[in-house]
C-alpha positions in Angstrom: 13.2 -18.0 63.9 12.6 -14.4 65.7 9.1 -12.9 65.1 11.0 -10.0 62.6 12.2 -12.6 60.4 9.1 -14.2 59.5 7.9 -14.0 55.7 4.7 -12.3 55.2 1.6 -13.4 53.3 0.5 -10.7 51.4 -1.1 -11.1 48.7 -2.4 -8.6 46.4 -5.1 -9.7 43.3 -4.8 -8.2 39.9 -7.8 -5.9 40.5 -6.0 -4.4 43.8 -2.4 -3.8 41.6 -4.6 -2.3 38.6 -6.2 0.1 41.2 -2.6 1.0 42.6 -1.2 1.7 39.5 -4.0 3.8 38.1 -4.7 5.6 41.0 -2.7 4.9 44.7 -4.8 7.3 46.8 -8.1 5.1 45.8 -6.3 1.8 46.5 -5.2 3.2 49.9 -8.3 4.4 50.8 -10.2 1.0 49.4 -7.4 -0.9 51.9 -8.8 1.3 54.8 -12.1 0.5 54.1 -13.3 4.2 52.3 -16.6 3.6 50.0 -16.6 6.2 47.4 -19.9 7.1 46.7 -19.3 11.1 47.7 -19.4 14.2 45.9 -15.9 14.6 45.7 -15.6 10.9 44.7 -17.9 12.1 41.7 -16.0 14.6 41.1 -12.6 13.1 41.0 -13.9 10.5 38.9 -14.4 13.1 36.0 -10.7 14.0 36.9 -9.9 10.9 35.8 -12.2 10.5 33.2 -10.9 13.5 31.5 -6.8 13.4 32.1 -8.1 9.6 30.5 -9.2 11.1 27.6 -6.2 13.5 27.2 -3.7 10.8 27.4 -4.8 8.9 24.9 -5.1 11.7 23.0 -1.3 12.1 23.7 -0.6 8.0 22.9 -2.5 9.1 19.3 -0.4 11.7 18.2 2.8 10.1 19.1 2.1 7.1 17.2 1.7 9.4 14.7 4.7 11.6 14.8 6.5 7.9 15.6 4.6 7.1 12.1 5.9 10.3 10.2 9.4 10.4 11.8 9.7 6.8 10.2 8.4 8.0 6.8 11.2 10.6 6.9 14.1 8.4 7.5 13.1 6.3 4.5 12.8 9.1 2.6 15.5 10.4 3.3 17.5 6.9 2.9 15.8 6.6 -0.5 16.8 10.0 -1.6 20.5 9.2 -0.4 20.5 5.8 -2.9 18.9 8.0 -5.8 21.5 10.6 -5.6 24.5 8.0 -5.6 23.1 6.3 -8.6 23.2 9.7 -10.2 
């Protein structure tokens, strides 16, 4: 077997792929050995924090236009049963 064929052994644990998936640039700069404890790593933080907040926010009020948009349909089923009984 040539050298390029060899498999490689990376491995990744869950804490590195939940870092990667919620934020790339922090997992890349954790690989490369960056300790954030800076200003800007303060600061970014908050970033997150708050674009956190907002899309939960955003999760909230689609469940609940989801919600209402479901309530509609039956009603709107219902009313088409009560008018052919008529």
């Amino acid at each position: 077997m040539s050298p390029n064929n060899k498999k490689s052994n990376v491995c990744f644990s869950a804490s590195e792929i939940g870092t990667f998936v919620f934020c790339p640039v922090a997992w890349h700069l954790q690989k490369c050995g960056f300790k954030p404890k800076s200003s800007k790593t303060k600061s970014g933080e908050k970033k997150h924090d708050i674009l956190g907040k907002k899309l939960i926010k955003i999760q909230r009020q689609s469940n609940i236009a989801n919600y209402l948009l479901l309530m509609g349909v039956i009603c709107f089923i219902l009313s088409v049963f009560l008018i052919l009984e008529l």
